[in-house]
C-alpha positions in Angstrom: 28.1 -7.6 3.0 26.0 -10.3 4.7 25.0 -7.7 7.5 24.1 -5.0 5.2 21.4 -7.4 3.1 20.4 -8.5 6.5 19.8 -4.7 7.7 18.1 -3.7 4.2 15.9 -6.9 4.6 14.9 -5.6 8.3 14.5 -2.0 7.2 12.2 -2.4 4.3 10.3 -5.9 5.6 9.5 -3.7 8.7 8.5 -0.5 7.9 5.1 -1.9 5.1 3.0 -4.6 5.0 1.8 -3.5 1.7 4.1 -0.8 0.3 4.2 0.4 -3.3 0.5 -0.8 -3.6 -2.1 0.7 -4.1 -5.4 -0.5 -2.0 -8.5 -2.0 -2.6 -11.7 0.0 -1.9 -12.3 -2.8 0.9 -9.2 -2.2 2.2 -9.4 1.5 2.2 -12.8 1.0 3.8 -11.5 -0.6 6.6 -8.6 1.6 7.1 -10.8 4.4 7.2 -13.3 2.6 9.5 -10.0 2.3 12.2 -9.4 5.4 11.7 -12.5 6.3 13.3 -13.3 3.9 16.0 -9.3 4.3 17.2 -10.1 7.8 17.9 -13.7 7.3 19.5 -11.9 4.7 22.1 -9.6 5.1 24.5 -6.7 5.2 22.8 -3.7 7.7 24.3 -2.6 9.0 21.0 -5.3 8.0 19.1 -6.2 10.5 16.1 -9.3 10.4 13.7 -7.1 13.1 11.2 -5.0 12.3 8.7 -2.4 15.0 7.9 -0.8 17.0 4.9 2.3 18.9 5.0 1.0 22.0 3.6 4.0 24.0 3.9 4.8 25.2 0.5 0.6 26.4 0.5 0.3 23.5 -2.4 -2.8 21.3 -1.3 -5.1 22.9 -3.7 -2.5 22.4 -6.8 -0.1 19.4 -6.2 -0.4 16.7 -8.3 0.2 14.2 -5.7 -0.6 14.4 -2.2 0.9 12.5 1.0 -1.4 12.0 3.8 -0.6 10.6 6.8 -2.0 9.1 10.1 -0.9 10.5 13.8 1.1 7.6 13.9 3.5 8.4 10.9 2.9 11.9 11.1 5.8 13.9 12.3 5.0 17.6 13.2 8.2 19.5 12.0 6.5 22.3 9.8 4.1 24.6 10.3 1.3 24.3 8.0 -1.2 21.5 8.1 -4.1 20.3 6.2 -6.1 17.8 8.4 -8.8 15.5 6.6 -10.5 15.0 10.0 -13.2 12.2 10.0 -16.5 12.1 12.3 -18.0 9.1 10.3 -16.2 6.9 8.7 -16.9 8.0 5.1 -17.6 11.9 6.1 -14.4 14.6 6.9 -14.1 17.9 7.7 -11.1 19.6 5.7 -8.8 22.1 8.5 -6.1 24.4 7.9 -3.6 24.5 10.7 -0.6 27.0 11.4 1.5 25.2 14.8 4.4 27.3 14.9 3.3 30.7 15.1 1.9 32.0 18.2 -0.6 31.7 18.9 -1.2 28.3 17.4 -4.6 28.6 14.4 -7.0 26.7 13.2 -9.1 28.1 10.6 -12.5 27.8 11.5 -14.5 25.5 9.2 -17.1 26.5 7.0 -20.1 24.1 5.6 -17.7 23.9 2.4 -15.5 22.5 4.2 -17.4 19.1 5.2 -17.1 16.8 2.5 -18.3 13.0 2.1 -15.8 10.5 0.3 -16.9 8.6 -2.2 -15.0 5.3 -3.2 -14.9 3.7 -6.4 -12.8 1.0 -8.0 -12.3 1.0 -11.8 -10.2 -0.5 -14.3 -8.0 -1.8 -10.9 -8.0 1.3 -9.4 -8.9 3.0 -6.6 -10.8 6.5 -7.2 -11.6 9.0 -4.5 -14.5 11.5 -5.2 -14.3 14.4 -2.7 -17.5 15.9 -2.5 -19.5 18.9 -0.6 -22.9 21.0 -0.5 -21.4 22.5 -4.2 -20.7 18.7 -5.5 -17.5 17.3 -6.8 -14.8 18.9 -5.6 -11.7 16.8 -5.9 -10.9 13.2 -7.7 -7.8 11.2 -6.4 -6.3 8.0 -7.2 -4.7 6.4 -4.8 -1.2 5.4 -6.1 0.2 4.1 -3.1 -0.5 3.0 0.4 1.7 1.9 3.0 0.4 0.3 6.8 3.9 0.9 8.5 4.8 -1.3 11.2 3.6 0.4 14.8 5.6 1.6 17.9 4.2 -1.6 19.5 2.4 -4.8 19.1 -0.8 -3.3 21.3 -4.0 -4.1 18.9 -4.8 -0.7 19.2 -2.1 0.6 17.4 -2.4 1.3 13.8 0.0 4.0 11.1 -0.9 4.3 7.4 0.5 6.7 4.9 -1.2 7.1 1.3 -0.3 8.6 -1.5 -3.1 9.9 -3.6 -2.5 11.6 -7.4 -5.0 14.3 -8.2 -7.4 13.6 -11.4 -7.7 16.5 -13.6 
């Protein structure tokens, strides 16, 4: 019995520093600002995309999204939606198909660029997805988790968020 509590301590102390939280627009700001400058250095797996398993084709009409860093992002299915960022508050949204062959990525289109806008009400944390034709999306971020990474290098860094869509 002892060993079990022991392992359940080690399993969920290790895998979050702030699981079941949601995150502060600081926070997020920061995170997102890694993001970025891990994937501008040199950093061997380094990724400035965070990931969506899109393979039920449900992005556009799920309530609550998962999105994930390259670090806690396990390619096992096909369909991907990438939020790729080139500035720290700026992404490009992608459609990806890995397991047919040829491999496809859709091409993006000026819609496709959006800036994220930040906001903090009532203890919340808002995100306003927006593109040349506005608003386009509103999220609140109802979970965030920095999991614990494959090593202790300071380059290293593995979120996963968990964002519900406002209607």
């Amino acid at each position: 019995m002892k060993r079990k509590l022991i392992a359940l301590i080690l399993l969920f102390g290790c895998s979050s520093s702030i699981f079941g939280q949601a995150i502060s627009k600081n926070e997020l700001n920061t995170v997102l600002k890694e993001t970025l400058a891990k994937s501008r250095n040199f950093v061997s797996d380094a990724t400035n995309s965070w990931y969506y398993d899109n393979s039920e084709n449900d992005y556009d009409r799920k309530d609550t999204i998962t999105l994930k860093t390259a670090r806690s992002f396990k390619r096992d299915y096909c369909n991907i939606i990438n939020w790729t960022f080139y500035e720290w508050n700026h992404f490009r949204l992608e459609v990806a198909d890995y397991c047919n062959e040829p491999p496809t990525k859709l091409a993006s289109k000026n819609e496709d660029y959006f800036e994220l806008l930040i906001d903090e009400t009532d203890d919340k944390t808002i995100l306003l997805l927006k593109n040349i034709n506005g608003v386009q999306d509103q999220f609140e971020i109802v979970e965030s988790l920095k999991n614990t990474p494959i090593d202790n290098g300071n380059d290293q860094f593995n979120y996963t968020i968990k964002l519900r869509r406002i209607k």
